[in-house]
DRENDO-1510 file (C-alpha; in Angstrom, 1 decimal, always signed):
<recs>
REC; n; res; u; v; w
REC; 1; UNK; +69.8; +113.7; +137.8 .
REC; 2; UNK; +65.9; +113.3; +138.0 .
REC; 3; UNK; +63.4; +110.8; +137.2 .
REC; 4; UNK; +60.4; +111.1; +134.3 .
REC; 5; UNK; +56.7; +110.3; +135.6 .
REC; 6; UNK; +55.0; +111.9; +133.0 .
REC; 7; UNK; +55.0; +113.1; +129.4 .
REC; 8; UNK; +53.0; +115.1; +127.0 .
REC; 9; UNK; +53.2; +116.5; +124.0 .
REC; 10; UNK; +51.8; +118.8; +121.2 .
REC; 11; UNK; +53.6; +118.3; +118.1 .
REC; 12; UNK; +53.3; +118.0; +114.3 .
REC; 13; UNK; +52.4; +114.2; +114.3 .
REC; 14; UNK; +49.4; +112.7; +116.5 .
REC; 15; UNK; +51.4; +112.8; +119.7 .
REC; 16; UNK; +48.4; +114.5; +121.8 .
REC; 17; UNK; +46.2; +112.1; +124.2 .
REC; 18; UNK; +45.9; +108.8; +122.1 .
REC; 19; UNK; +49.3; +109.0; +120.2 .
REC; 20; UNK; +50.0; +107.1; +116.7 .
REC; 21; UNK; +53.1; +107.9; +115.4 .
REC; 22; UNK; +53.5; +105.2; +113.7 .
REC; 23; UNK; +51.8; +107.3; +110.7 .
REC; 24; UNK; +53.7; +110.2; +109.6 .
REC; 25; UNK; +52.0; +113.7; +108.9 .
REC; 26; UNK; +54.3; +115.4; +106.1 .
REC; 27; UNK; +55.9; +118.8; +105.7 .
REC; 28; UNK; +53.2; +121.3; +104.0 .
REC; 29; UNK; +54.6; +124.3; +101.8 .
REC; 30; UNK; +57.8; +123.5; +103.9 .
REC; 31; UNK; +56.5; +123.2; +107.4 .
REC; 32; UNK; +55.7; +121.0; +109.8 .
REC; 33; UNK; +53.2; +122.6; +111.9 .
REC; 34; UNK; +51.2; +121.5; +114.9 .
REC; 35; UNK; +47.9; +119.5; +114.9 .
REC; 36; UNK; +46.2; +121.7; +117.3 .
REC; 37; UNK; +44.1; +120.0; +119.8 .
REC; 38; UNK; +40.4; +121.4; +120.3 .
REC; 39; UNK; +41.6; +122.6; +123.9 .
REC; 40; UNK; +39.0; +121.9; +125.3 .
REC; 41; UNK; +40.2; +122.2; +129.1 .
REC; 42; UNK; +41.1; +126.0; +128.5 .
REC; 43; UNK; +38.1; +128.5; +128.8 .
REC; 44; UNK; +36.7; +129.8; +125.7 .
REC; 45; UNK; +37.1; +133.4; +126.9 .
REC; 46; UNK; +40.7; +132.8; +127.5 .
REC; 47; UNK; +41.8; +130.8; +125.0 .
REC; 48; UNK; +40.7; +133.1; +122.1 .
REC; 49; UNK; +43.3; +136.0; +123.5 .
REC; 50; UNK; +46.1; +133.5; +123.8 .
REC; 51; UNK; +48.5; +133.1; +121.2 .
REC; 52; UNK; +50.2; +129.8; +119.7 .
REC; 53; UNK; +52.4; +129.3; +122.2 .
REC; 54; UNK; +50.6; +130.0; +124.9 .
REC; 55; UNK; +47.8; +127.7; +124.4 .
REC; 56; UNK; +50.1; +125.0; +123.1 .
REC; 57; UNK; +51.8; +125.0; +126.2 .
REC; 58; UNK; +48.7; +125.4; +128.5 .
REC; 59; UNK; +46.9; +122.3; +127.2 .
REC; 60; UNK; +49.7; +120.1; +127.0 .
REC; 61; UNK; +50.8; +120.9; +130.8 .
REC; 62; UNK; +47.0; +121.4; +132.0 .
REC; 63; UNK; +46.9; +117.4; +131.1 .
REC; 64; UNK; +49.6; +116.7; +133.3 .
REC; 65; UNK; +48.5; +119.2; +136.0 .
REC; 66; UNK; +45.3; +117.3; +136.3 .
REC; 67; UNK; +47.1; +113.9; +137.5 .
REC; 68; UNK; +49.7; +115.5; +140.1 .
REC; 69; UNK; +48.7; +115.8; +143.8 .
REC; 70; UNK; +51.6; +118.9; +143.9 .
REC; 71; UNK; +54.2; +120.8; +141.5 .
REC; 72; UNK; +56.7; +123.4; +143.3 .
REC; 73; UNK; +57.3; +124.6; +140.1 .
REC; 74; UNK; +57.5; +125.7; +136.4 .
REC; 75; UNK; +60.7; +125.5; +134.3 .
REC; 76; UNK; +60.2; +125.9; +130.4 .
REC; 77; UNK; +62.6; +126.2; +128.0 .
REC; 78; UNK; +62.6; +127.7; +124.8 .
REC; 79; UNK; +64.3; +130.0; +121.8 .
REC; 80; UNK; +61.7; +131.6; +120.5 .
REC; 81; UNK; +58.8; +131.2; +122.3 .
REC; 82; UNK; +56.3; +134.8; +122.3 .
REC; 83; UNK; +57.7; +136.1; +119.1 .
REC; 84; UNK; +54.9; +136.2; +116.8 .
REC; 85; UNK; +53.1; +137.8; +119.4 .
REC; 86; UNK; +56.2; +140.4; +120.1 .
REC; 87; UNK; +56.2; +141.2; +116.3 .
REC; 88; UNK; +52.5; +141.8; +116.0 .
REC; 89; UNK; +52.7; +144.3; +119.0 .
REC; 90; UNK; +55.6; +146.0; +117.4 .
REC; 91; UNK; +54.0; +146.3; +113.9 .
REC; 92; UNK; +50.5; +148.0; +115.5 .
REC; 93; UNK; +52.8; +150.5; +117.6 .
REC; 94; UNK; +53.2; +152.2; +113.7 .
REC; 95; UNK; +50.1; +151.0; +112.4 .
REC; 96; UNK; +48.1; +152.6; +115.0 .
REC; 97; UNK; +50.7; +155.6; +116.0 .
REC; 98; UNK; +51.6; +154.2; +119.3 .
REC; 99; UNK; +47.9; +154.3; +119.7 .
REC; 100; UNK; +45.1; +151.7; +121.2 .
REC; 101; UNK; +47.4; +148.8; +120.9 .
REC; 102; UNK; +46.0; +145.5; +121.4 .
REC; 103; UNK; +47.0; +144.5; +125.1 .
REC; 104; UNK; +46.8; +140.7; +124.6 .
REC; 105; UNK; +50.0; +140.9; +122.1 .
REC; 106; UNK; +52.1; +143.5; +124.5 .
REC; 107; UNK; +51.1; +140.7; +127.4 .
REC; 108; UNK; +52.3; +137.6; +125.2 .
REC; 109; UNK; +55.1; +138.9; +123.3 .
REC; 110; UNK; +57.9; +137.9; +126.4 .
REC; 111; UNK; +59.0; +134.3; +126.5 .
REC; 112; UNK; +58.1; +133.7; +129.8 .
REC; 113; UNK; +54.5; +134.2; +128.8 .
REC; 114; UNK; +53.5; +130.7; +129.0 .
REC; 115; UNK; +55.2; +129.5; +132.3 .
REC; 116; UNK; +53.5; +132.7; +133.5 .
REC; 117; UNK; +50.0; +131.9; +131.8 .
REC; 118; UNK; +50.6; +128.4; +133.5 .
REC; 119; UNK; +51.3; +129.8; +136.9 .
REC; 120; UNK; +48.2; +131.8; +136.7 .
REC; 121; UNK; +45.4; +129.0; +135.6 .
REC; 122; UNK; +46.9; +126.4; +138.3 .
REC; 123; UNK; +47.5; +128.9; +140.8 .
REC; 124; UNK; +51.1; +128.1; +141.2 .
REC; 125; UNK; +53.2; +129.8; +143.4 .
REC; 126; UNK; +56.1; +128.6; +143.0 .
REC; 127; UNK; +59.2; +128.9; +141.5 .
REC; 128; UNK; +58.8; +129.9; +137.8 .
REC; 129; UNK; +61.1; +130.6; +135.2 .
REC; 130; UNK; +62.0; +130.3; +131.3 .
REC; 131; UNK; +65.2; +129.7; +130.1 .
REC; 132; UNK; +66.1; +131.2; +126.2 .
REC; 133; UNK; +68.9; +129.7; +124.9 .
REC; 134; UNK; +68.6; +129.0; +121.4 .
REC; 135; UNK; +69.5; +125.7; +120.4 .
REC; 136; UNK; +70.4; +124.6; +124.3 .
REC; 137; UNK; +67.4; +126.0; +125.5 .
REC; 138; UNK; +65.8; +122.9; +127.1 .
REC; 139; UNK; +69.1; +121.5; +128.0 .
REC; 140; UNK; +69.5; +124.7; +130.2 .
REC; 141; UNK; +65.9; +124.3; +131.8 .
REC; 142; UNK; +66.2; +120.6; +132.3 .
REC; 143; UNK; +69.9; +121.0; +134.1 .
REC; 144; UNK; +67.8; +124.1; +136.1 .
REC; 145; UNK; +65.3; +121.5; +137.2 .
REC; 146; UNK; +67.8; +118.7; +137.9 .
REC; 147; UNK; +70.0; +121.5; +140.6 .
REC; 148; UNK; +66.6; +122.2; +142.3 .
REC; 149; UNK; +65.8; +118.8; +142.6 .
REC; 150; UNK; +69.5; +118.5; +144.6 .
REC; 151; UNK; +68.6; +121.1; +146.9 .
REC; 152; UNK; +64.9; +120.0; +147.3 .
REC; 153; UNK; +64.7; +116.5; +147.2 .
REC; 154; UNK; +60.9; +116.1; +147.5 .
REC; 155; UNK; +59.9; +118.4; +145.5 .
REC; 156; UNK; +58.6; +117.8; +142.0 .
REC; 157; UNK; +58.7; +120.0; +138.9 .
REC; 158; UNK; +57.1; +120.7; +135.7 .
REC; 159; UNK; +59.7; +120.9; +133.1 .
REC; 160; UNK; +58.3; +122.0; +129.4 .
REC; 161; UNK; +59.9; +123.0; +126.0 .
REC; 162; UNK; +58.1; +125.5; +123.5 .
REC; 163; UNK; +58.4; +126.8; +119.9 .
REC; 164; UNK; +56.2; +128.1; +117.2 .
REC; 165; UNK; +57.3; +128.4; +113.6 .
REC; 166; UNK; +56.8; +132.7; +113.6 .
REC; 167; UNK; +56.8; +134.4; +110.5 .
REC; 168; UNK; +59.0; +137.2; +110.8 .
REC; 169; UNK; +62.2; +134.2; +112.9 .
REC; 170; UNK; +61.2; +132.1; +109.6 .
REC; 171; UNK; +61.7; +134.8; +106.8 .
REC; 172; UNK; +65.2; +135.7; +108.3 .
REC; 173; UNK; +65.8; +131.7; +109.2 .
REC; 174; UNK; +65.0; +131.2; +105.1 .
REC; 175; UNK; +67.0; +134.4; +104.1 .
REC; 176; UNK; +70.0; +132.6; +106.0 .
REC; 177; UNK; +69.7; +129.3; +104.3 .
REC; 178; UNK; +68.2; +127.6; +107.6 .
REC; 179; UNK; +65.7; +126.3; +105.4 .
REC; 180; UNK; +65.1; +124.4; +101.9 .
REC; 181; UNK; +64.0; +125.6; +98.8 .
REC; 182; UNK; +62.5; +122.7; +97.9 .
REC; 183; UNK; +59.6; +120.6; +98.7 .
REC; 184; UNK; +60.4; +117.8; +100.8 .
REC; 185; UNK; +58.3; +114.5; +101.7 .
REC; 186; UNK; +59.2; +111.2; +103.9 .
REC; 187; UNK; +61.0; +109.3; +101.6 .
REC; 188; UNK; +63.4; +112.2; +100.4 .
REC; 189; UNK; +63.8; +113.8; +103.9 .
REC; 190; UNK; +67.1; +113.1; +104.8 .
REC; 191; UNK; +68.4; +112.1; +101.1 .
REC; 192; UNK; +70.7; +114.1; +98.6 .
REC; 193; UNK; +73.0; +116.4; +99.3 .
REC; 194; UNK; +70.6; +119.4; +100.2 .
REC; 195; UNK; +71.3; +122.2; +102.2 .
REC; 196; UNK; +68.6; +123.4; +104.5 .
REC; 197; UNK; +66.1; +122.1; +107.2 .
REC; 198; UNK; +62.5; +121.9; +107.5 .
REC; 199; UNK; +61.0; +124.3; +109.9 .
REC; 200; UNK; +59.1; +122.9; +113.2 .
REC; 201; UNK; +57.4; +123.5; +116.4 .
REC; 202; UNK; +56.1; +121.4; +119.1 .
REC; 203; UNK; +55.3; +122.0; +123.1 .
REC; 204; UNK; +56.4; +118.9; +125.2 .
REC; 205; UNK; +56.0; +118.9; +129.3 .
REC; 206; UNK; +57.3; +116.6; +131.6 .
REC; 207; UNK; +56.4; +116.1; +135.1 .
REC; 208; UNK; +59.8; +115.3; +137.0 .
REC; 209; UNK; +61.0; +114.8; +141.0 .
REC; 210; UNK; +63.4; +112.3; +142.8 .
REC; 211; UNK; +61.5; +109.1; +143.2 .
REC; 212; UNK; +61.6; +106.0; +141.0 .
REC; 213; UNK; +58.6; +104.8; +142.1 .
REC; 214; UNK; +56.4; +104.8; +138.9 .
REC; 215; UNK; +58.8; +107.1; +136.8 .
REC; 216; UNK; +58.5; +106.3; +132.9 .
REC; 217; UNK; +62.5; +107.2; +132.7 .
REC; 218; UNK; +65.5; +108.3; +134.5 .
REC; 219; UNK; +67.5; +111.8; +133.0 .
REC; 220; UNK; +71.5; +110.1; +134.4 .
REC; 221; UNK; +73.4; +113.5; +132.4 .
REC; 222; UNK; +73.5; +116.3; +129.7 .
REC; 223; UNK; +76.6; +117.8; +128.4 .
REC; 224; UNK; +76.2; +121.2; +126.3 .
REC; 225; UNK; +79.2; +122.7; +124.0 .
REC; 226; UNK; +79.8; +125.4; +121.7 .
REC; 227; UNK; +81.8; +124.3; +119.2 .
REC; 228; UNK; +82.1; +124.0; +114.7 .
REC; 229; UNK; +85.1; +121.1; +115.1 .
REC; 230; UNK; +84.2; +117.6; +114.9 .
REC; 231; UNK; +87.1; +116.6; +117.2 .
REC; 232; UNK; +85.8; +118.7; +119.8 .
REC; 233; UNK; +82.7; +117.0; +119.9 .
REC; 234; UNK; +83.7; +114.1; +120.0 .
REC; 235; UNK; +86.1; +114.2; +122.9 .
REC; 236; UNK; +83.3; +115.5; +124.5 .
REC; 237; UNK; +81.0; +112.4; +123.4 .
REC; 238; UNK; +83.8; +110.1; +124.8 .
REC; 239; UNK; +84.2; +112.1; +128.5 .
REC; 240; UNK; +80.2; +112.2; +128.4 .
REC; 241; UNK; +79.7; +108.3; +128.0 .
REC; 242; UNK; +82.9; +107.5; +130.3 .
REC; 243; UNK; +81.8; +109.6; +133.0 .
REC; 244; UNK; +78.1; +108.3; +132.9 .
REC; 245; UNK; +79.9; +104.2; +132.8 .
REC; 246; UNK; +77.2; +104.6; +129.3 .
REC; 247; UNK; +79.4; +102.8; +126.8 .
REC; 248; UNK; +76.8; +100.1; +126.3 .
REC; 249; UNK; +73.9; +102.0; +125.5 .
REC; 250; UNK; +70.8; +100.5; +123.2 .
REC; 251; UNK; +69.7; +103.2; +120.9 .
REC; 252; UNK; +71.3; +106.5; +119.7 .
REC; 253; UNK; +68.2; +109.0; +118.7 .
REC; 254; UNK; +69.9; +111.2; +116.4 .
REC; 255; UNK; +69.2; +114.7; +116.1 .
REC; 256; UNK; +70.0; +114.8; +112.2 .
REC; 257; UNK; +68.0; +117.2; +110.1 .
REC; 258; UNK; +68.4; +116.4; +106.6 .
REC; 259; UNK; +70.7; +119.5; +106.1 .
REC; 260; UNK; +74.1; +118.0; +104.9 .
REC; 261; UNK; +76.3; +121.0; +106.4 .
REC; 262; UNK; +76.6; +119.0; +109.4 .
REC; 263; UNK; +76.2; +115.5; +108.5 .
REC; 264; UNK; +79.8; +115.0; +109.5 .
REC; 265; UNK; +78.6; +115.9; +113.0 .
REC; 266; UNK; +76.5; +113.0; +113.5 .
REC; 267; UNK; +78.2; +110.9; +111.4 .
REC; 268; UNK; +81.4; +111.6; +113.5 .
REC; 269; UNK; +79.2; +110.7; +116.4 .
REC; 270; UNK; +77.7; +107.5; +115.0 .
REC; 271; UNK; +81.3; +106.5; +113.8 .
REC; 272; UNK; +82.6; +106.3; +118.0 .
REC; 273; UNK; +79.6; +104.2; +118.9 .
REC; 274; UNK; +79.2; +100.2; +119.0 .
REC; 275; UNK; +78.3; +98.4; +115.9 .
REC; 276; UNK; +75.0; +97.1; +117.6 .
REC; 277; UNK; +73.8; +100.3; +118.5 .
REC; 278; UNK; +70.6; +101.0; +116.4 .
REC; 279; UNK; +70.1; +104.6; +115.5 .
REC; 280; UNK; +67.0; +106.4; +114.8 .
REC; 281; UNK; +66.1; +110.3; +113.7 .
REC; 282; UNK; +63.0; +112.1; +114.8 .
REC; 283; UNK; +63.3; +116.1; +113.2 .
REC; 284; UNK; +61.2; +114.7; +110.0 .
REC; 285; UNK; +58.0; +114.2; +112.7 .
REC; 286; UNK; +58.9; +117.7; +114.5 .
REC; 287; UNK; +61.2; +119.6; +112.3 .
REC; 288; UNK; +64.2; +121.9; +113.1 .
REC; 289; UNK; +63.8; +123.9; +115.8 .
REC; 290; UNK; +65.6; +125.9; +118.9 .
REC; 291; UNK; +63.4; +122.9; +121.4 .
REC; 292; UNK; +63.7; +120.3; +119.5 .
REC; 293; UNK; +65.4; +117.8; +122.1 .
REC; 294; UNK; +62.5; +117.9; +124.2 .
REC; 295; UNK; +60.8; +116.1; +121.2 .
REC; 296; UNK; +63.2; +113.1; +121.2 .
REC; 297; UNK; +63.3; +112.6; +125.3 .
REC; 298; UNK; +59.7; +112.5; +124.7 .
REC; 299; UNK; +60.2; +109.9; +122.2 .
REC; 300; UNK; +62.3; +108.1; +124.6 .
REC; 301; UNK; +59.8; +108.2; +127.0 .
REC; 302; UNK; +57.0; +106.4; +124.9 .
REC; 303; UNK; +59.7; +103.9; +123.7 .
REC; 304; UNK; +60.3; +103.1; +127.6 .
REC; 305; UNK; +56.5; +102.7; +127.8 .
REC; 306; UNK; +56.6; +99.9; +125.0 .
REC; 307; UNK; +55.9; +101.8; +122.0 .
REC; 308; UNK; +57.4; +100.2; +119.4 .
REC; 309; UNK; +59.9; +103.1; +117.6 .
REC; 310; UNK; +58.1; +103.7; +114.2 .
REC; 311; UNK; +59.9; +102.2; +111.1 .
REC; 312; UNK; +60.2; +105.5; +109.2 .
REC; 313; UNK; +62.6; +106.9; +112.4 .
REC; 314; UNK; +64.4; +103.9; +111.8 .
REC; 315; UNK; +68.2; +104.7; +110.7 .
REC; 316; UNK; +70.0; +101.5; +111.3 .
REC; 317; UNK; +68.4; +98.3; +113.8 .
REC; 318; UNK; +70.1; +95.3; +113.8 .
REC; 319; UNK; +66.9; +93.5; +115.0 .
REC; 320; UNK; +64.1; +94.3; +117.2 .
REC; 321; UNK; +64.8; +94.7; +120.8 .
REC; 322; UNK; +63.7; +96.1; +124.5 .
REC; 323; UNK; +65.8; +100.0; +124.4 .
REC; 324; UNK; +67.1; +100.4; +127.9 .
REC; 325; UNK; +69.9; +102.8; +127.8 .
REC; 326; UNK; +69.2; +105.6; +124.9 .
REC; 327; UNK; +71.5; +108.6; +123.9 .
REC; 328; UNK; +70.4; +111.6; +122.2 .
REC; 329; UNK; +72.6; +114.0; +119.9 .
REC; 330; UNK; +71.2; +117.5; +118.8 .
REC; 331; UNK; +73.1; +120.0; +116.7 .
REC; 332; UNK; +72.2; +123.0; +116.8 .
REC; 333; UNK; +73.0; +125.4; +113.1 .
REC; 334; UNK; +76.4; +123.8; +113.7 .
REC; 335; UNK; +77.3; +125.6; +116.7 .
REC; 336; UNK; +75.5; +124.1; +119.6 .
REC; 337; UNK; +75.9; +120.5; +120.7 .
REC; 338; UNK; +74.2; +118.7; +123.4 .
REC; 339; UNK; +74.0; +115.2; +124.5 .
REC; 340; UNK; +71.5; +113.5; +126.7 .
REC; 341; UNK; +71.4; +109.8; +128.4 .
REC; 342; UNK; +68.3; +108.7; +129.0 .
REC; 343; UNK; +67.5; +105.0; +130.9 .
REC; 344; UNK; +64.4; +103.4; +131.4 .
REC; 345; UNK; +63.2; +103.7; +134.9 .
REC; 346; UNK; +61.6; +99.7; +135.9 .
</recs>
């Protein structure tokens, strides 16, 4: 589909610039939030009227901007990217009777407000879209990218996933059991039989094109389904891997989220692989959110790189090994599915 040259990412855990995941930041009053950078390539007088997303996004892909001669364009995906802004706007239209209302909220409350914030500060041109799909959101930008990239084979894109943890979407993402009750650390994450996530956020860009030459990774498929049957899935896990001659891969990076409603989903998935496949989990460094797959082909990408995979994502290793071929598995609140194959590039 496309090839992976470069990777950056904004996340809960130290994944910004010098990355050490090897140490794990823990949920805080339920939350995994972002350790904000100091951002300081953004200009003070613009970064203090952008909102979360919008500077998350900005100086993760400003990073990448930097190092690339040329980028044709800006595909983002996200689920719920702009709506902290869009409720703040929509809360001073009664508190100030439709009034002086703040512009900067009204301008960022649309999800398309960082790809366009990004177009603006590199003077981009191009072609320039966000894709909102909930829990397939990246999936649908990525396959986006990976079309244009068939029609325009020397082109090269920036492709970028966003979400922020917004009150009002967590309230009625608690309200509806999306979320635990209880306080959760590392060793308990993915124990017990607990209903509930942990809420997350995280803004990942990759720089992608055509060319091998130099690329981190190679994107070979994605397959996306709506479905609450297990069978289902995993036909479509078999067609997936048969299709993509993938039935030897390395690693499967699970998207499990410690909420056992739908540990049969990735159990059913583990159950169809080979017994030397070694598994690993990453949604207790980012937590549950729409995006969230952009976090693990991230991870993918640093594990490609030779960084070793950290021993608290570790589900099941035989023994310590070079990753070649990885899969990744997200559910989505039980409804959306998606599966990526990922292969190192050299």
């Amino acid at each position: 589909m496309f090839y992976i040259h470069q990777i950056n990412c904004i996340s809960p855990q130290q994944t910004f610039e010098a990355a050490a995941i090897e140490i794990l930041h823990l949920p805080v009053n339920g939350k995994l939030n972002v350790i904000e950078p100091a951002y300081e390539h953004i200009p003070k007088n613009m970064l203090r009227r952008m909102g979360k997303t919008v500077r998350m996004t900005v100086a993760a892909a400003l990073a990448v901007i930097k190092e690339s001669a040329l980028i044709n364009g800006i595909i983002i995906g996200s689920g719920s990217a702009g709506m902290e802004d869009s409720i703040i706007f929509l809360k001073q239209i009664v508190e100030f009777n439709e009034g002086m209302l703040t512009p900067g909220h009204f301008v960022q409350s649309t999800a398309n407000a960082p790809a366009a914030q990004l177009s603006l500060l590199s003077s981009n041109k191009g072609y320039n879209i966000t894709h909102v799909h909930r829990g397939l959101a990246f999936e649908m930008a990525a396959l986006d990218a990976a079309m244009l990239l068939k029609e325009n084979g020397g082109y090269r894109y920036l492709l970028a996933a966003v979400d922020e943890i917004a009150t009002y979407n967590y309230q009625l993402d608690y309200l509806n059991k999306w979320y635990r009750k209880e306080e959760v650390t590392g060793s308990d994450f993915y124990d017990g039989n607990i209903p509930g996530a942990i809420a997350g956020e995280a803004a990942v860009v990759l720089l992608v094109d055509n060319e091998k030459k130099d690329a981190i990774a190679k994107l070979s498929g994605i397959a996306t389904l709506h479905s609450n049957d297990l069978t289902i899935v995993q036909k479509q896990l078999c067609v997936f891997l048969k299709e993509h001659n993938a039935e030897n891969i390395d690693l499967l990076i699970s998207g499990e989220n410690g909420d056992a409603r739908f540990n049969s989903f990735y159990s059913g998935v583990e159950n169809l692989l080979k017994a030397d496949v070694d598994i690993a989990r990453f949604k207790h460094m980012c937590g549950e959110y729409p995006s969230a797959t952009s976090f693990a082909v991230w991870l993918a990408c640093k594990i490609f790189t030779g960084t070793a995979l950290p021993a608290h994502a570790i589900k099941k290793q035989s023994f310590p090994k070079d990753y070649n071929t990885v899969l990744i598995y997200n559910c989505y609140q039980g409804i959306q599915h998606s599966f990526m194959l990922l292969s190192k590039a050299g």
